[in-house]
C-alpha positions as a Markdown table, in Angstrom:
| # | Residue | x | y | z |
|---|---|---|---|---|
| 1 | Unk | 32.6 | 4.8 | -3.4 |
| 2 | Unk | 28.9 | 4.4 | -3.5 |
| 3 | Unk | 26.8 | 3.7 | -0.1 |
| 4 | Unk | 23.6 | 3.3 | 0.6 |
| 5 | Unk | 21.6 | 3.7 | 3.7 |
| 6 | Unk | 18.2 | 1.9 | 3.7 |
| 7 | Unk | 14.9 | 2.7 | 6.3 |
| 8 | Unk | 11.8 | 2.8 | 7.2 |
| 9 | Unk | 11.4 | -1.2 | 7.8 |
| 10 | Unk | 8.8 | -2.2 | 10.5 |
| 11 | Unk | 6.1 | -4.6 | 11.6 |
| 12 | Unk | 2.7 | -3.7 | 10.2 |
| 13 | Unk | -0.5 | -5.7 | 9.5 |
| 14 | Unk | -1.4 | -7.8 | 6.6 |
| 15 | Unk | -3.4 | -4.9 | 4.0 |
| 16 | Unk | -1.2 | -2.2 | 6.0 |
| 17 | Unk | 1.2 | 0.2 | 4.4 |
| 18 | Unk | 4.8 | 0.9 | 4.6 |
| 19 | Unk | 7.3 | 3.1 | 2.9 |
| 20 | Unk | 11.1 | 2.2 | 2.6 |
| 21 | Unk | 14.0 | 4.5 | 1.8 |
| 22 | Unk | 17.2 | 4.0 | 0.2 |
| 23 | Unk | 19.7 | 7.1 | 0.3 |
| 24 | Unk | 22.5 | 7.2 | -2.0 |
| 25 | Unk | 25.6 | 8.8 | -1.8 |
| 26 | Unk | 28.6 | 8.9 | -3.7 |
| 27 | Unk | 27.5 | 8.5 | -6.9 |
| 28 | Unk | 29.5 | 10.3 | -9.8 |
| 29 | Unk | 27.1 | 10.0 | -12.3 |
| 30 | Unk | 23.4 | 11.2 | -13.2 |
| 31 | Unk | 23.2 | 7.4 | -14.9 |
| 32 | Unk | 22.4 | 4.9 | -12.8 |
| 33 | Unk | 19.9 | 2.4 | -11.5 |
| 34 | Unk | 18.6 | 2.0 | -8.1 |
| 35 | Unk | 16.8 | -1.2 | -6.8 |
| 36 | Unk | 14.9 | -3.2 | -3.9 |
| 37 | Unk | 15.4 | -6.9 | -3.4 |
| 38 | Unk | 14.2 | -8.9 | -0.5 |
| 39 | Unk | 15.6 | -11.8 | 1.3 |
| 40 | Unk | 13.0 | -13.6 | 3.3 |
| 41 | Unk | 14.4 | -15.8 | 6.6 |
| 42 | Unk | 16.2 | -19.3 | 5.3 |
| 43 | Unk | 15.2 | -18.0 | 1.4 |
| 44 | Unk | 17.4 | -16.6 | -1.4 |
| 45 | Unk | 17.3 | -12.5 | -2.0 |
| 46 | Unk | 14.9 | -11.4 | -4.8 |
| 47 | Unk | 14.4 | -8.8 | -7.4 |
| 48 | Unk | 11.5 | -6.7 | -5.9 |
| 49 | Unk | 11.7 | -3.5 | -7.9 |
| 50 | Unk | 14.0 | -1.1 | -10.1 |
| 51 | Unk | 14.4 | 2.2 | -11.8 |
| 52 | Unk | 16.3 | 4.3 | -13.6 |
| 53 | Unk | 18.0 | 6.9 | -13.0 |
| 54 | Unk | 17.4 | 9.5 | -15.7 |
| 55 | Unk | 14.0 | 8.5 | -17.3 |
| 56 | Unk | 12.3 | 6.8 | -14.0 |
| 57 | Unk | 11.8 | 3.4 | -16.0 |
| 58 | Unk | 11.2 | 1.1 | -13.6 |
| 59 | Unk | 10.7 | -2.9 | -13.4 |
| 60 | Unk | 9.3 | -4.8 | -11.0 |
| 61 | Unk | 8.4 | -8.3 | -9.5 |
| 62 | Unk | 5.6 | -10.1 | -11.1 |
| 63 | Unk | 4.4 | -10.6 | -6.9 |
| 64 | Unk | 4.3 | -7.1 | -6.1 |
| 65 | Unk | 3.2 | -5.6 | -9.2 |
| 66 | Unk | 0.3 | -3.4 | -8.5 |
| 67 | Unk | 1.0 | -3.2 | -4.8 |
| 68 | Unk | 4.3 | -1.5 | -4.8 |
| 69 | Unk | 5.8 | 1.8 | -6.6 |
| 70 | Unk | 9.2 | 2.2 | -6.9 |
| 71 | Unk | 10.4 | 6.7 | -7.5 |
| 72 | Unk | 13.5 | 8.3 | -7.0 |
| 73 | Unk | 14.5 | 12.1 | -5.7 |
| 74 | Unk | 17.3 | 12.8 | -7.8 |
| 75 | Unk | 17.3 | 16.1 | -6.3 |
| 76 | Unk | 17.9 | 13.9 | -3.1 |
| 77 | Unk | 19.6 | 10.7 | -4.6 |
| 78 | Unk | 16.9 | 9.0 | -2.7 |
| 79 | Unk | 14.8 | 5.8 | -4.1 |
| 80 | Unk | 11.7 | 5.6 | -2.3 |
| 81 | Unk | 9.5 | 1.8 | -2.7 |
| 82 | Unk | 5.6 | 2.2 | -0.9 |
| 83 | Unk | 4.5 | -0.8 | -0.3 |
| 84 | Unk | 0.5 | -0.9 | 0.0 |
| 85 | Unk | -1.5 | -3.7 | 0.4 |
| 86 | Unk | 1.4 | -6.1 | 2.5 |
| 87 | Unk | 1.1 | -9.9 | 2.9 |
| 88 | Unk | 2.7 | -12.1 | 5.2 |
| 89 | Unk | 5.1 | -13.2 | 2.0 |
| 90 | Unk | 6.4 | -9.8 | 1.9 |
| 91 | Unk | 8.6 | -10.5 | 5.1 |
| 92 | Unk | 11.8 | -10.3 | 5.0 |
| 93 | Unk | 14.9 | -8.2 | 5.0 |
| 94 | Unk | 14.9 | -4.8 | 2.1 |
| 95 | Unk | 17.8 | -4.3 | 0.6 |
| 96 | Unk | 18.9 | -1.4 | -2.0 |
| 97 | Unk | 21.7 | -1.8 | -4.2 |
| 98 | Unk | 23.0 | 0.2 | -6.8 |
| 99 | Unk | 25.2 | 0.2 | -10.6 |
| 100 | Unk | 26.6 | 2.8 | -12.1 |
| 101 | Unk | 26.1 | 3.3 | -16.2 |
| 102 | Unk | 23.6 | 0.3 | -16.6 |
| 103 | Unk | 19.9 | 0.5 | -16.5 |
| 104 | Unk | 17.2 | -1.0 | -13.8 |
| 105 | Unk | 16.5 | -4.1 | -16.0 |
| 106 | Unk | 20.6 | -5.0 | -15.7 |
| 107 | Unk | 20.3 | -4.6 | -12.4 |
| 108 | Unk | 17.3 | -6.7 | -11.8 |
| 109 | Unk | 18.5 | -9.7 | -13.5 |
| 110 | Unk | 22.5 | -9.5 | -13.3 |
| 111 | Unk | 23.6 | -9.2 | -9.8 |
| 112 | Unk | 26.9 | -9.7 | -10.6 |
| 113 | Unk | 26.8 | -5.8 | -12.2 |
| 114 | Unk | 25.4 | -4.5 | -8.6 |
| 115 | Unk | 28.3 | -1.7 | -7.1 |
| 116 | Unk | 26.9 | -1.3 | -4.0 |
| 117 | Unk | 24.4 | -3.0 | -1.6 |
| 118 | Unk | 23.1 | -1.1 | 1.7 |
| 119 | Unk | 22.7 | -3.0 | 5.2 |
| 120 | Unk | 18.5 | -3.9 | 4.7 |
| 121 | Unk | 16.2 | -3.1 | 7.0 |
| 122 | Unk | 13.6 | -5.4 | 8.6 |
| 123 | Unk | 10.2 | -5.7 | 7.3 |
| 124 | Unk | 7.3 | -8.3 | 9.2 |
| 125 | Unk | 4.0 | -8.4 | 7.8 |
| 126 | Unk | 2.3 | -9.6 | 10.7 |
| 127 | Unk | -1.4 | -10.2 | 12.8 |
């Protein structure tokens, strides 16, 4: 059973930095894809940014392109997104989830393929 464990949410200024982590256990393959969505207060959850397991492709959000970098630690089964450059629109709750044997863009666009979602951790871009 996969499960992931998200952190490094916080409050931070607008321009300010954060990273997040996602670590992933249980996985029982090296091919899989690893993503961030975000689900701002009273909003639906979004496709921030994923990747690929084995090659590092990675998609991402036409609003954060530029400003965030999605890796991964396979060594680690970590998935790492830095976030530079925050705005207030980038509140909201982070949220990793995981499928096994498809690739990032699956995951980005076809929830309904998703095998496992963490708990999200809090992120407020805030003066």
């Amino acid at each position: 059973q996969v499960q992931l464990v998200e952190s490094g949410g916080d409050l931070v200024q607008p321009g300010g930095s954060l990273r997040l982590s996602c670590a992933a256990s249980g996985l029982t393959s090296d091919y899989y894809a690893i993503g961030w969505f975000r689900q701002a207060h009273g909003e639906a959850r979004e496709g921030i940014a994923c990747i690929n397991s084995h090659d590092g492709a990675a998609v991402y959000a036409d609003s954060v392109k530029g400003r965030f970098t999605i890796s991964r630690d396979n060594g680690k089964d970590i998935v790492y997104l830095q976030m530079n450059d925050l705005k207030p629109e980038d509140t909201g709750v982070y949220y990793c989830a995981a499928v096994v044997g498809a690739h990032a863009e699956v995951l980005f666009r076809q929830w309904s393929r998703v095998d496992a979602w963490g708990q999200g951790t809090q992120v407020t871009v805030s003066s």
